[in-house]
C-alpha positions in Angstrom: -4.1 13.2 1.4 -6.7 12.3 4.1 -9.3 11.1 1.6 -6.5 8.9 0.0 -5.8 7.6 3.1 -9.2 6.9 3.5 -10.0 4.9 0.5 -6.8 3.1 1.2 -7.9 1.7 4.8 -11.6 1.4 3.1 -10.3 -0.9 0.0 -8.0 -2.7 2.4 -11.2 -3.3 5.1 -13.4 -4.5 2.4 -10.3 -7.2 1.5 -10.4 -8.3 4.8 -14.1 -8.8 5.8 -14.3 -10.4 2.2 -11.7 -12.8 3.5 -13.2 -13.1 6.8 -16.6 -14.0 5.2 -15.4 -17.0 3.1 -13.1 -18.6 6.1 -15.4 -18.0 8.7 -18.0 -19.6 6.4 -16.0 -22.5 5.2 -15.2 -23.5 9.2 -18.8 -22.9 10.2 -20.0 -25.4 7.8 -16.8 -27.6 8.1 -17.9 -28.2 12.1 -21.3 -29.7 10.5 -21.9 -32.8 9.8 -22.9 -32.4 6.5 -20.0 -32.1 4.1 -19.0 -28.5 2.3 -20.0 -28.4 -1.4 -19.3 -25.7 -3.3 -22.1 -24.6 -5.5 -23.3 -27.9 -5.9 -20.2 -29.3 -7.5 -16.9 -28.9 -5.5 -16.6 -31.5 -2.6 -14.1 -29.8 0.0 -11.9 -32.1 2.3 -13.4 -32.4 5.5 -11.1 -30.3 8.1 -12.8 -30.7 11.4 -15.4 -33.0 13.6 -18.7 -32.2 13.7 -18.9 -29.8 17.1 -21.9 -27.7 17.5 -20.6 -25.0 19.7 -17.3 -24.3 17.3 -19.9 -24.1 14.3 -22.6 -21.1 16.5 -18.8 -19.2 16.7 -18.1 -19.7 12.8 -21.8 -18.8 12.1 -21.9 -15.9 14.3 -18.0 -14.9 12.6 -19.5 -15.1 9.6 -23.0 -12.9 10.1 -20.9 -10.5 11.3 -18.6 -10.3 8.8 -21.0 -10.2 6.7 -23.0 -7.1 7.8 -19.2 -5.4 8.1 -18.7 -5.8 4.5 -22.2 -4.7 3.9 -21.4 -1.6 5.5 -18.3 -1.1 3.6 -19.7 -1.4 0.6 -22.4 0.6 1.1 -19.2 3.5 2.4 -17.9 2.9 -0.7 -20.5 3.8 -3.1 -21.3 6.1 -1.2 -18.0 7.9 -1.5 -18.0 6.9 -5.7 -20.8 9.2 -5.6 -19.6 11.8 -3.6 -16.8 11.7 -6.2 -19.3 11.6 -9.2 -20.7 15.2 -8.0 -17.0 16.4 -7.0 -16.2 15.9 -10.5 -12.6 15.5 -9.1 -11.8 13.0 -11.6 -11.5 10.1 -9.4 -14.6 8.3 -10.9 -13.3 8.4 -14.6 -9.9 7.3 -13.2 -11.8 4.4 -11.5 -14.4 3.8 -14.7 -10.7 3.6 -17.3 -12.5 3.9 -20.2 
């Protein structure tokens, strides 16, 4: 039960920072002056005024939350493996094939 509880607050972490990353990214850039394009091809709407001091707190959101879902990931394989020499089953219930 306490390793299911685990994995639960791990999976539900990694959500987060994942969300955390792309808002935190999107406002960074949106308090450029440059506009936000989307891999080259997706204009998005402009949401903010250029301000240089809201755009450091974005950026500095956003390298954090990035390094926190580094480490989560890096939990989380790490605990796939643990699994993987268990032998407990949880890896072929993950794989599903």
């Amino acid at each position: 039960p306490r390793l299911h509880w685990l994995a639960l607050v791990a999976h539900l972490l990694i959500y987060f920072s994942i969300f955390a990353l792309c808002l935190s990214g999107y406002l960074a850039s949106a308090h450029t002056k440059w506009d936000t394009v989307f891999w080259w091809t997706i204009r998005f709407p402009r949401i903010a005024e250029p301000n240089e001091e809201l755009n450091e707190f974005w950026s500095d959101l956003h390298i954090y939350s990035s390094w926190l879902l580094l480490v989560l990931v890096a939990i989380h394989v790490t605990g796939a493996i643990y699994h993987s020499y268990r032998n407990d089953g949880v890896v072929r219930r993950m794989m599903r094939w």
